[in-house]
C-alpha positions in Angstrom: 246.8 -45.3 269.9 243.6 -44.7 272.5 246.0 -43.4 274.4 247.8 -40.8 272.1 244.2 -39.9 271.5 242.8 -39.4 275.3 245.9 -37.1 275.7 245.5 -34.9 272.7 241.3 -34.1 273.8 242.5 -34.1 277.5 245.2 -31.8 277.0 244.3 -30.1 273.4 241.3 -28.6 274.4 242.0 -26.0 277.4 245.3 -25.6 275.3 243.0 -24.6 272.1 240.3 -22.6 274.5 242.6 -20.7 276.1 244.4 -19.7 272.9 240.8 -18.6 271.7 240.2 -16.6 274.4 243.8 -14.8 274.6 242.5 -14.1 270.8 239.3 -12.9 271.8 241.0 -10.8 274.7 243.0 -9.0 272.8 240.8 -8.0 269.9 238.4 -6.9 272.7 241.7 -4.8 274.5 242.5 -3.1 270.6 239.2 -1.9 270.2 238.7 -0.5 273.5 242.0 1.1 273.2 240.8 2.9 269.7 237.5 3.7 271.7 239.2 5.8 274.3 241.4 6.9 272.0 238.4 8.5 269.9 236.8 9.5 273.3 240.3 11.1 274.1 240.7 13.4 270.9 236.9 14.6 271.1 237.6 15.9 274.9 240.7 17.6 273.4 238.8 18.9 271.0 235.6 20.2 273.4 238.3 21.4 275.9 240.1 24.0 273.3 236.6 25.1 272.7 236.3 25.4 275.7 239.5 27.4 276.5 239.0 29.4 272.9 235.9 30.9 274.5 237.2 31.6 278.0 239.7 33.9 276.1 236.9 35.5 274.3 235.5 36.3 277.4 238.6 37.4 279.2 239.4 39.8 275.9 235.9 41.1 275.8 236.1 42.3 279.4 239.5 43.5 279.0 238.3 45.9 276.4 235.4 47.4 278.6 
């Protein structure tokens, strides 16, 4: 029976703490991936701004 139980807290516990940090690894991964996500869409956004007004300017000299 001591045995049994020197094997399961040998063995159980890097089983169990590497489980929890595979866990923690990937809910740190999914929210770093929605974070650059966000990041990606707002440079999107600032780059057609960006390209919007380059036109402006490129129309406005056109017509001079």
């Amino acid at each position: 029976m001591n045995e049994v139980l020197q094997a399961i807290s040998t063995v159980g516990f890097p089983i169990f703490t590497a489980c929890a940090l595979g866990f923690i690894m990937y809910k740190i991964l999914g929210r770093q991936i929605e974070i650059q996500e966000e990041l990606n869409q707002q440079m999107m956004q600032k780059l057609e701004e960006v390209a919007d007004a380059i036109k402006d300017l490129s129309k406005s000299k056109e017509d001079k």
